[in-house]
N, C-alpha and C positions, 0 to 999 in steps of 0.2 A: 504494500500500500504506500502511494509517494503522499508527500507531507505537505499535501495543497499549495501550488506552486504560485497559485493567483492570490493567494491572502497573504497580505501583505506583515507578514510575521515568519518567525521560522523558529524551531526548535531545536534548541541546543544541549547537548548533553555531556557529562565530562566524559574524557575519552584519552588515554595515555597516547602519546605522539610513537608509530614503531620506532623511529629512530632515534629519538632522542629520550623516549620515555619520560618527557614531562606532561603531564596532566593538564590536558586545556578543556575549554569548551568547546565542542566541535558541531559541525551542521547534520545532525537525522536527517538523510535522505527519503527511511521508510522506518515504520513499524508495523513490527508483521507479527503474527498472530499464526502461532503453529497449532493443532489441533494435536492432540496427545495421544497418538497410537502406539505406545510401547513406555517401558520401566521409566520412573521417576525416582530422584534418589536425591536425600539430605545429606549433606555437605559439612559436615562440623571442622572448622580451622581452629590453630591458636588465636589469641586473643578473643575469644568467644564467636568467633564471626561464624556464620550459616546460612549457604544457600540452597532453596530447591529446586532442579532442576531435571527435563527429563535425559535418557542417558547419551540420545543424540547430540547434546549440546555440549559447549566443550566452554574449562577455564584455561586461564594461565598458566602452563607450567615453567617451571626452570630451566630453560634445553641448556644441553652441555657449554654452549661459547657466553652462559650465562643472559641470551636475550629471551625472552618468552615466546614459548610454545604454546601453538592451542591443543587442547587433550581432548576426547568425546568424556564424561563425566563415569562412563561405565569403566571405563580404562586405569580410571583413580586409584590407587591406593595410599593407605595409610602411611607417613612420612613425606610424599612427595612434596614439594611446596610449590606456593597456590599464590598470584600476582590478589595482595589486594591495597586503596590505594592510601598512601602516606599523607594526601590531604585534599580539598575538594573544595574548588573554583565554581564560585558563583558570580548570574550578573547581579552587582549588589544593587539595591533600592532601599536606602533609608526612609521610615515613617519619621517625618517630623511634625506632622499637625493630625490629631482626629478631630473631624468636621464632623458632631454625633447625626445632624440631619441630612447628610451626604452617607453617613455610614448606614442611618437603620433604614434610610428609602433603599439604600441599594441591596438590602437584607430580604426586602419583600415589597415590592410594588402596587400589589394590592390595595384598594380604597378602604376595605377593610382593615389593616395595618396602620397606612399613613393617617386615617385619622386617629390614630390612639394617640399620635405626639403632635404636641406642637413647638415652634418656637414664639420668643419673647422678645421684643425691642421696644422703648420707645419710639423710635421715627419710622412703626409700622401704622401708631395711630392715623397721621392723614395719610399714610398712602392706602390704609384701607377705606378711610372717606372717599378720596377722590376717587376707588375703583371699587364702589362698593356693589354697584349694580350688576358688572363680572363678578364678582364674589357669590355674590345670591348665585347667580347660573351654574357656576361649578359647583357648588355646595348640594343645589336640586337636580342638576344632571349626575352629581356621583350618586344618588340615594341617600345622603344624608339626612336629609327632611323627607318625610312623607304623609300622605291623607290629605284631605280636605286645605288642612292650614297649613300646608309644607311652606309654599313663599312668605305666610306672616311668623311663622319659625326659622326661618332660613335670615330675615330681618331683623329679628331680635337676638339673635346669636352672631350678627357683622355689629352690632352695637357692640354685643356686651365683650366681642374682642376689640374694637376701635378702644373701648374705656381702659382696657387690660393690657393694647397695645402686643396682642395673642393675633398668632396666624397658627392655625392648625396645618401639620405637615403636607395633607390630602391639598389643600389649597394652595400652598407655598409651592408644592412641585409643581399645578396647573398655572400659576400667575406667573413663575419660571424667573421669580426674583431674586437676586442675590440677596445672600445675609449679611449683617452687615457684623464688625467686629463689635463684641460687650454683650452680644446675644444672648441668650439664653433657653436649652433646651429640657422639656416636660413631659411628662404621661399628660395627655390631652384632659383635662376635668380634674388637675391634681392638683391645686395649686402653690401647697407648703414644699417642693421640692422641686429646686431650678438646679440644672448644672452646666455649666459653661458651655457655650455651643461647640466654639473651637478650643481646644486643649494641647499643649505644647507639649508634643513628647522630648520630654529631656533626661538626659542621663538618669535622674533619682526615679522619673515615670518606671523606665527599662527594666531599671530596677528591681521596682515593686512589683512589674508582671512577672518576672523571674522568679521573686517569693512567693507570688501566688502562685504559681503551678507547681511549686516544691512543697508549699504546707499553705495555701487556700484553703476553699471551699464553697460552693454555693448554692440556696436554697430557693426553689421559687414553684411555689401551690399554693391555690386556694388564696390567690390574692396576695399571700405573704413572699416577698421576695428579699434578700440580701446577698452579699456575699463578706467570707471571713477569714482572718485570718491567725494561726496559733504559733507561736515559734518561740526563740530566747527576746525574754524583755524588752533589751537592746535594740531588736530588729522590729519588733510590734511597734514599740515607740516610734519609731523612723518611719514605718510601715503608714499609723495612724495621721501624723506629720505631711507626709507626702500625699496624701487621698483629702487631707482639708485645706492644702493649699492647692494641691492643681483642677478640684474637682469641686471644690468651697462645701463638703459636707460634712453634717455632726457623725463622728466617729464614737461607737464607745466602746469603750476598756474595758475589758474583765481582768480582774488582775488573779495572778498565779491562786494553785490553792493544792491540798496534798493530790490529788487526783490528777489536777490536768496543769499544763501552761498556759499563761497569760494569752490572750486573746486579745482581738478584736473585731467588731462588726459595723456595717454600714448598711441599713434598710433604703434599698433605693430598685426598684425594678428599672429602670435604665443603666444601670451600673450591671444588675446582673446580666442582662442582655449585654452589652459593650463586653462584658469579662468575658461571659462563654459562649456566644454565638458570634459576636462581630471580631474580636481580638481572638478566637477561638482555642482560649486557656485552659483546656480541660483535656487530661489525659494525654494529650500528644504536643508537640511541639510547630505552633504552625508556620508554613509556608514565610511567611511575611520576615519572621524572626530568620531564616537562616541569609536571607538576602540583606539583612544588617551592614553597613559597613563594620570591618574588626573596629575600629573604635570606639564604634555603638553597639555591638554583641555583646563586647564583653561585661557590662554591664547588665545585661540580659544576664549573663549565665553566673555574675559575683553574686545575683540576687538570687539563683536556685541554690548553690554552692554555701551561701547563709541560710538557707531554709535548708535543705537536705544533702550539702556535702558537708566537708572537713572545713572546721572551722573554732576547733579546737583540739587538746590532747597531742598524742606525745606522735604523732604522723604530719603535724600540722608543720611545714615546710618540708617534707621528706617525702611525701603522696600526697595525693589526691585523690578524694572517694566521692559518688555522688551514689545517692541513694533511692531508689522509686520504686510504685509496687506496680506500675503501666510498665507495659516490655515497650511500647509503642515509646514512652519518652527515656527510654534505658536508649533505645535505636535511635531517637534524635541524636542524645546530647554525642554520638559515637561521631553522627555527622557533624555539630555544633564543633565538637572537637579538631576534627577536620580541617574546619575553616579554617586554624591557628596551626596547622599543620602538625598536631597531636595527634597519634596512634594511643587509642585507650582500649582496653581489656575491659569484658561486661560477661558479666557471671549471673547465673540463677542461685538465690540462695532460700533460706527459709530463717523465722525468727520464732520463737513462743515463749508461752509463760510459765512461769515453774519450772520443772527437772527437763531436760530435754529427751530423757527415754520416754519416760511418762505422760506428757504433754502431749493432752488432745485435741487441744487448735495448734494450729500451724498457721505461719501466715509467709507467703511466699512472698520473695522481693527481690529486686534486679540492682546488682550493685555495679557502675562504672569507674574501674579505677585506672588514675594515670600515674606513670610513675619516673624516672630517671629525666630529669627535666634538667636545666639549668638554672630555672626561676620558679617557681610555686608562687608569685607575686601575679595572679588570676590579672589584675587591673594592667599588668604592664608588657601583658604578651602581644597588643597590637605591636608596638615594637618589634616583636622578634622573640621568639625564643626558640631554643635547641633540646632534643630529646634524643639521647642514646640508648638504642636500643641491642639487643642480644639476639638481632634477626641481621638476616643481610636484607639491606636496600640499596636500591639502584634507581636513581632518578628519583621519580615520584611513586616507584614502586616498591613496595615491603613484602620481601618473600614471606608466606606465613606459610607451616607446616601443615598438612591434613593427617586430623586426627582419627577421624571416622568419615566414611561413607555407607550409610545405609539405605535402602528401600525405602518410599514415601508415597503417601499419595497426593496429589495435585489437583488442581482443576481442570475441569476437559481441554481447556486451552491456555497455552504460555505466551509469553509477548517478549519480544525484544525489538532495539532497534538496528537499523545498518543505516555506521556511520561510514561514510565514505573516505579514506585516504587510514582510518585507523581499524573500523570495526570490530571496537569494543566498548562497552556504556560501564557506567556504575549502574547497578540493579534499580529502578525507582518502584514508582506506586503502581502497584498491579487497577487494569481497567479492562472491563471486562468488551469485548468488539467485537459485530457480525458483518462479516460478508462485506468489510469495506473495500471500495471502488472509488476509482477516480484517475487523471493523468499523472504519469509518471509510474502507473501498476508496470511491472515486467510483464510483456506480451505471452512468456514462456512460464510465469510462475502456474499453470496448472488450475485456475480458480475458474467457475466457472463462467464468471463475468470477461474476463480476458480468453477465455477458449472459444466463447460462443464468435465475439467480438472477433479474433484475430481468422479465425473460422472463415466468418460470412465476410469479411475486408477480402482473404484470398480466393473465394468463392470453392470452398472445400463445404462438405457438408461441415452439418450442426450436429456434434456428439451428445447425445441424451441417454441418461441410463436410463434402466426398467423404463416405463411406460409414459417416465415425464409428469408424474400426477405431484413427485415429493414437493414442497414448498422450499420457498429460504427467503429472505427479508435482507436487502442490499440496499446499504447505507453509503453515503457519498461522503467523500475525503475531504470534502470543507465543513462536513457539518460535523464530523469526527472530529478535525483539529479542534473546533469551537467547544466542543465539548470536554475535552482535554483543559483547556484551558479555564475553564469554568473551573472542574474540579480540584484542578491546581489551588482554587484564589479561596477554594474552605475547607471546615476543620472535617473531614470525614473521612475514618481511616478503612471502611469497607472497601469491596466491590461494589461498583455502581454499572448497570448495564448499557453503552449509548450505542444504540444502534433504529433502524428503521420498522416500526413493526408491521409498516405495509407489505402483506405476503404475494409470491408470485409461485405460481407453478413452474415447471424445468419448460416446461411448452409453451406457455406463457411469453415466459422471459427470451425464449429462443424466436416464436415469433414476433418481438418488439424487435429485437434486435435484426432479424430478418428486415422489417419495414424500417428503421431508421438508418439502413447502410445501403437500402437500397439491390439487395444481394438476391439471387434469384435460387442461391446454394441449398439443397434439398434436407432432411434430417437422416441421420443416423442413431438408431435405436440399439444400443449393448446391453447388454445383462446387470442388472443392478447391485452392487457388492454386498455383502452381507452386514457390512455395519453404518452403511447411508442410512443417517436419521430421516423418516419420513417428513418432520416439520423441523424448520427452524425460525422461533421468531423471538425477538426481547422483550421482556416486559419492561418500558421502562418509566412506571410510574415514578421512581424513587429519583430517577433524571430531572424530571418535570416539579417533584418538589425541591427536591435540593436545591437544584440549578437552575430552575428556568427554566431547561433546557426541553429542546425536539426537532426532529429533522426539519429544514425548509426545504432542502432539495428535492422536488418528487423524482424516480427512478426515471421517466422517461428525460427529464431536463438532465438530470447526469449521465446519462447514459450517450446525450448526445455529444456532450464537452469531452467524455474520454472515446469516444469515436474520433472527432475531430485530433485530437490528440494524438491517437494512433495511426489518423491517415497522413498526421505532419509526420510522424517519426515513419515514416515510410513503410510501414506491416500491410 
């Protein structure tokens, strides 16, 4: 599948250079999508690292002049060592402002949503007089008002924001006014709790996001909503500090007692929205944070490192430990790490209470440690720092040994990408993909949208197995990337399905393609293999909430764009 050549974007992935073996970002020409017909097998290396993969596929090995070899995975055995990388180049993108009514429209566009918030100014009172008559019209074309008196309710609610100097979100996106600075943003109908429209992400912010995913917390039902947080005194204190200065809200203090630590909490349903759905602080580590620059990460991660690494005791300059019970943010901070060109070690452990023979809770936990550094001074490694390791590396590469390869199971289908001049990626986020088409496919890859295609272009029959009746649902290569990219920009660390769930039969599809190429080419009927799924289609409700997201392209408009495509490359 090529990587949509007309949208003006492209996909980059780190990728070691063969010859020099440094680690750049390189251009995904495809992502392709193998279906999984034979063994799969788990990967265990030193430093805790683990891939699944099936045995077709091959990693790094050590070939003898010391440059890497590819291996098929079934070929593995235990001691060989296995290319993984010494650290991971991003394009960086620093957050310096959250605009909270730019952030939560973009969370859900729905009229249902954007009137829950509004902002606050005063130099919105006359510009709501002077446009107050467009006010009422959006307000009754969204449904806001309804029955008999909707426009003498829709009148009395532009007053009583002109007096409040209130524009509800639903309106502020339709009037398509800027805001202005000193704003203030709300729960629509709430009025004891304003908090800054725009908010300056500064170093101490970073910070505090950082202690919040290490020892947070957040509640929201039944109307009651907060978020909390519990740690050493010290860091609560700074914690509370930092949320009533950039956020101007009443914070309160629980202080220590023999049970538990000192605390703190903030009742604010916009707060818990911004922490776990827009900043998406909850269990994993998001997107936005690894694209930090180093001089702004690392404040990010001194703030997890004060909630749940070393930061006292008799390790503290000599290791580094970080500690979580999510494997999902054990596997960030591996990449966080990365960015500062640190190789850390992440183990599975367990913790309980009482005797440890004896003890019938267990509480499992992912411990990440670094260790032979030059510096343990977290704050001053944008700088530079140096880590000696008792592996051989070369370039940007760190031989790690394989410990185990065992048998696994997988999902029906694996993805990788081909990068051109290196091909080879660092592993990403698994997505699930059908039947994607589009220009740039290989004429030759065997699918049947490029078979039929290159087929009827050379006037050879249309290969069809058993009788043509099976279905399959083909999804177009621009509405793929788009998809991609959506799921890139939130916190959701599933499978998500984006593919087309308009179905075609094999006859179907053969005769569209017979009529759009013009081709007079007759069909060919083979015998149907024993393991052709009869249907294939996505469900992809969970697209459509998450993202937004669904096909625009319909099959026959793509179908004609990689036609044309195939008759430029000359097939």
């Amino acid at each position: 599948m090529g990587l949509a050549p007309g949208v003006p974007r492209e996909v980059l992935v780190p990728a070691f250079d063969p010859n020099t073996l440094r680690l750049e970002l390189k251009r995904a020409a495809y992502f392709i999508g193998h279906p999984v017909q034979q063994e799969a097998y788990e990967v265990r290396l030193r430093y805790g690292r683990t891939v699944k993969v099936t045995g077709d596929h091959s990693l790094f090995v050590r070939g003898p002049d010391g440059r890497p070899v590819a291996k098929p995975v079934r070929e593995l055995k235990p001691g060989d060592y296995v290319a993984v990388p010494a650290r991971l180049p991003v394009l960086e993108r620093d957050l310096e402002v959250l605009d909270l009514a730019q952030i939560f429209a973009s969370l859900d566009g729905s009229p249902q949503w954007l009137w829950r918030w509004a902002v606050r100014h005063p130099s919105f009172s006359h510009r709501i007089e002077a446009e107050r008559e467009r006010i009422h019209e959006i307000a009754l074309s969204q449904g806001r008002f309804r029955g008999a008196n909707a426009r003498n309710s829709a009148v009395c609610a532009t007053k009583r924001w002109m007096r409040q100097g209130l524009v509800p979100l639903a309106v502020l996106q339709a009037l398509g006014w800027e805001i202005p600075d000193g704003a203030e943003f709300g729960l629509y109908g709430d009025s004891h709790l304003w908090l800054p429209n725009r908010v300056r992400v500064t170093d101490d912010l970073l910070w505090l996001f950082g202690l919040y995913l290490a020892e947070g917390g957040a509640y929201g039902d039944k109307g009651r909503y907060f978020i909390t947080f519990s740690s050493d005194d010290a860091f609560i204190r700074r914690a509370k500090g930092i949320l009533e200065t950039h956020f101007r809200v009443r914070v309160k203090y629980v202080p220590p007692a023999s049970h538990r630590a000192p605390g703190i909490y903030v009742h604010s349903k916009a707060l818990y929205i911004l922490f776990t759905r827009a900043l998406g602080l909850r269990k994993r580590i998001p997107p936005w944070v690894f694209q930090l620059p180093l001089s702004r990460l690392k404040h990010f991660l001194e703030g997890y490192r004060c909630g749940d690494g070393t930061h006292s005791g008799k390790k503290l300059g000599n290791e580094l430990v970080f500690d979580t019970a999510s494997e999902e943010i054990a596997y960030g901070l591996v990449y966080l790490l990365l960015r500062f060109g640190i190789v850390a070690s992440v183990g599975r452990h367990e913790s309980w209470v009482g005797k440890k023979l004896t003890a019938t809770k267990r509480f499992p936990f992912y411990r990440v440690t670094v260790c032979a550094l030059d510096n343990f001074d977290l704050l001053s490694w944008d700088r530079g720092v140096r880590q000696k390791l008792d592996a051989r590396r070369e370039g940007d590469i760190v031989w790690s040994q394989v410990k185990e390869v065992r048998p696994c199971l997988v999902t029906a289908t694996v993805y990788d990408f081909s990068v051109p001049g290196a091909e080879n990626f660092v592993a990403g986020n698994g997505v699930f993909c059908h039947n994607t088409y589009g220009p740039r496919m290989d004429p030759e890859d065997g699918r049947v949208v490029t078979n039929f295609i290159t087929q009827a272009l050379r006037g050879e029959p249309l290969t069809i197995y058993g009788d043509g009746s099976q279905t399959r649902s083909f999804q177009y290569v621009d509405d793929l990337v788009e998809g991609i990219v959506r799921l890139m920009g939130v916190d959701y660390p599933g499978p998500v399905n984006l593919g087309n769930p308009e179905e075609y039969t094999m006859l179907e599809l053969a005769e569209l393609v017979r009529e759009l190429t013009g081709s007079k080419a007759g069909l060919e009927f083979r015998p149907l293999p024993q393991d052709d799924p009869k249907q294939r289609r996505p469900d992809i409700r969970l697209a459509r909430e998450l993202l937004g997201w669904e096909p625009r392209v319909p099959v026959r408009e793509g179908l004609l764009r990689t036609i044309a495509y195939f008759k430029a490359e000359g097939v």
